[in-house]
DRENLO-156184 format. One record per atom (N, C-alpha, C, O): y, x negated, z negated. Coordinates in steps of 0.05 Angstrom, whole numbers, plus 32768, in hexadecimal, padded with zeros to 4 digits. Example, Ala and Ser with C-alpha at 12.3 -4.5 7.8 and 13.67 -1.06 7.14 Angstrom:
7F8E7EF87F64;7FA67F0A7F64;7FBE7EF87F64;7FBE7EE37F57;7FD37EFF7F72;7FEB7EEF7F71;80017EFE7F63;80177EF47F5F;
***
This chain:
7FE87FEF8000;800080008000;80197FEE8000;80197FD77FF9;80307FFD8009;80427FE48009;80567FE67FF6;80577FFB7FE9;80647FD57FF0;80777FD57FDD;80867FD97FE7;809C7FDA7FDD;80A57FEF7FC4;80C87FEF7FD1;80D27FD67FD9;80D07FBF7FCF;80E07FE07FF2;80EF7FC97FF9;811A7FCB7FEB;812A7FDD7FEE;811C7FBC7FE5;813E7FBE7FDF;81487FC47FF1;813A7FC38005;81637FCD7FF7;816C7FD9800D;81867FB88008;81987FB68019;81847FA97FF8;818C7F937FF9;81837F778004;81907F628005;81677F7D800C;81537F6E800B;81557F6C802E;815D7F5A803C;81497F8B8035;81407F8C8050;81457FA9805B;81457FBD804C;81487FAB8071;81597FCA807F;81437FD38096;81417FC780AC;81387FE48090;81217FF080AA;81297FE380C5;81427FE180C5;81217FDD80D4;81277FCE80ED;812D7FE9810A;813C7FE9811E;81227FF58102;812D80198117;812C8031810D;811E803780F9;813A803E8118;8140805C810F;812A8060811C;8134806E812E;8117805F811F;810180698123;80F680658115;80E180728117;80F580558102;80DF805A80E0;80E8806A80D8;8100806C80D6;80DB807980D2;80D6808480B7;80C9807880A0;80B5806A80A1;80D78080808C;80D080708077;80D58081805F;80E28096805D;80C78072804C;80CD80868034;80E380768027;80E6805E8027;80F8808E8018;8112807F8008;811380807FED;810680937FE4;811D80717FDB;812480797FC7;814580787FBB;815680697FC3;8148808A7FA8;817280917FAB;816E80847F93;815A807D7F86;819080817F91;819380777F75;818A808C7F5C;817A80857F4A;8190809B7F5D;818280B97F47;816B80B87F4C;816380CC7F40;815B80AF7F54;813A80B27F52;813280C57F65;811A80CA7F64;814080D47F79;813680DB7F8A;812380D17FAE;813080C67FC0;810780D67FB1;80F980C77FBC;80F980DD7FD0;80F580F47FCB;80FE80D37FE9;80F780E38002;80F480D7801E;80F580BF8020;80F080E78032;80F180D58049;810B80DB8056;811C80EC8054;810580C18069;812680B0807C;812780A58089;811180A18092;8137809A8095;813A808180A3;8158807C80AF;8167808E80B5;8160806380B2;817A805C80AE;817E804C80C6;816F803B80D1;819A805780CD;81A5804B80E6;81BA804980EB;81CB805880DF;81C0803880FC;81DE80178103;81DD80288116;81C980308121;820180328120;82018037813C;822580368137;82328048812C;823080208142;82498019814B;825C8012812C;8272801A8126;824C8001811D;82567FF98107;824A800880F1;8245800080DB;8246802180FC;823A803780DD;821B803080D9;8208802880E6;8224803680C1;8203803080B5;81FF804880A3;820F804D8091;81EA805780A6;81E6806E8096;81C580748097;81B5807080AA;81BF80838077;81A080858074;81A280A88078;81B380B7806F;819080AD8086;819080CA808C;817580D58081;816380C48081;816D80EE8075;815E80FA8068;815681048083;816681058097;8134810D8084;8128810D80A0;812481238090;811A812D80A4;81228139807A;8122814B807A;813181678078;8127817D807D;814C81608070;815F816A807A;817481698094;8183817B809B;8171814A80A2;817C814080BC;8197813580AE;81A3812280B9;819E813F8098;81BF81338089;81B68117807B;81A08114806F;81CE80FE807F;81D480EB8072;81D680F38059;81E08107804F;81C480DA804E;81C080E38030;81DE80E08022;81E480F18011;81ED80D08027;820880D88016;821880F18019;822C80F7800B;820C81048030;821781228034;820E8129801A;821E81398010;81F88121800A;81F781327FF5;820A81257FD9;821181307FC4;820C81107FE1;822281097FC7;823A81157FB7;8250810F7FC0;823881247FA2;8247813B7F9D;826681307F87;825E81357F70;827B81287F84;8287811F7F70;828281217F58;828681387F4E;8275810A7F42;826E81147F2B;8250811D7F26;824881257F11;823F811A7F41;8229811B7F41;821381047F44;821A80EE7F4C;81FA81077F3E;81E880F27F44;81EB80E97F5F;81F380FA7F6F;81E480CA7F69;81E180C77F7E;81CB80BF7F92;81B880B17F8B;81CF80C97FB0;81B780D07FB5;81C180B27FCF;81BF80B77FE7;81C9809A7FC8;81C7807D7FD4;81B280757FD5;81A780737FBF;81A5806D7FEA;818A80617FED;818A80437FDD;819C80337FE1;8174803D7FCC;816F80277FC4;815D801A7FD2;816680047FDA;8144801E7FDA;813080197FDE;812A80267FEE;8134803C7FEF;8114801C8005;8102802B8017;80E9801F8015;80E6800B8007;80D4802B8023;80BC80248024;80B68029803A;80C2803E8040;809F801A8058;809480298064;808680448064;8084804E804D;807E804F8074;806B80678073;804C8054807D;804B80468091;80358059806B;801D80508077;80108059808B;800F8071808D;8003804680A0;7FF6804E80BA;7FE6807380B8;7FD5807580A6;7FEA808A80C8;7FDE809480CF;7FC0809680CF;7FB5808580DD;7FB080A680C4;7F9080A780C8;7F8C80A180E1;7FA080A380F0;7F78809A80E9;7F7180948100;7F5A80A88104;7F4B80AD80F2;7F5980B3811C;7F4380C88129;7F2D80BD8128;7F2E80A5812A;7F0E80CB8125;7EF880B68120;7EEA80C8813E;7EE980E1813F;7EE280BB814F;7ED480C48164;7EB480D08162;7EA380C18158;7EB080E28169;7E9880EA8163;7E8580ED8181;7E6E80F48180;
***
């Protein structure tokens, strides 16, 4: 299984991972984060909104610390 990675450490290499995240409040979900003309933003793959859309004044925050890959897919067994 793989280990969190810091979002200090190392940054998913495409918006095409998916990955699992973790926020500063302890919230764990999936994401994936992407560079496009200077911006850098982690987007929640289950709502489609940047996770700082949910950042409320005075509320917990939902800043990505950590990510993790997602592990390989089962593989089909041929019969």
């Amino acid at each position: 299984m793989s280990k969190w990675i810091s979002v200090k450490d190392r940054l998913p290499k495409s918006i095409i991972n998916k990955v699992l995240v973790h926020c500063k409040n302890g919230y764990i979900g999936f994401g994936h984060y992407e560079e496009f003309k200077g911006a850098k933003c982690w987007y929640n793959l289950e709502s489609g909104e940047p996770f700082t859309k949910w950042d409320l004044n005075g509320c917990e925050s939902y800043a990505v610390t950590h990510w993790m890959p997602l592990p390989e897919p089962p593989k089909e067994e041929n019969r």
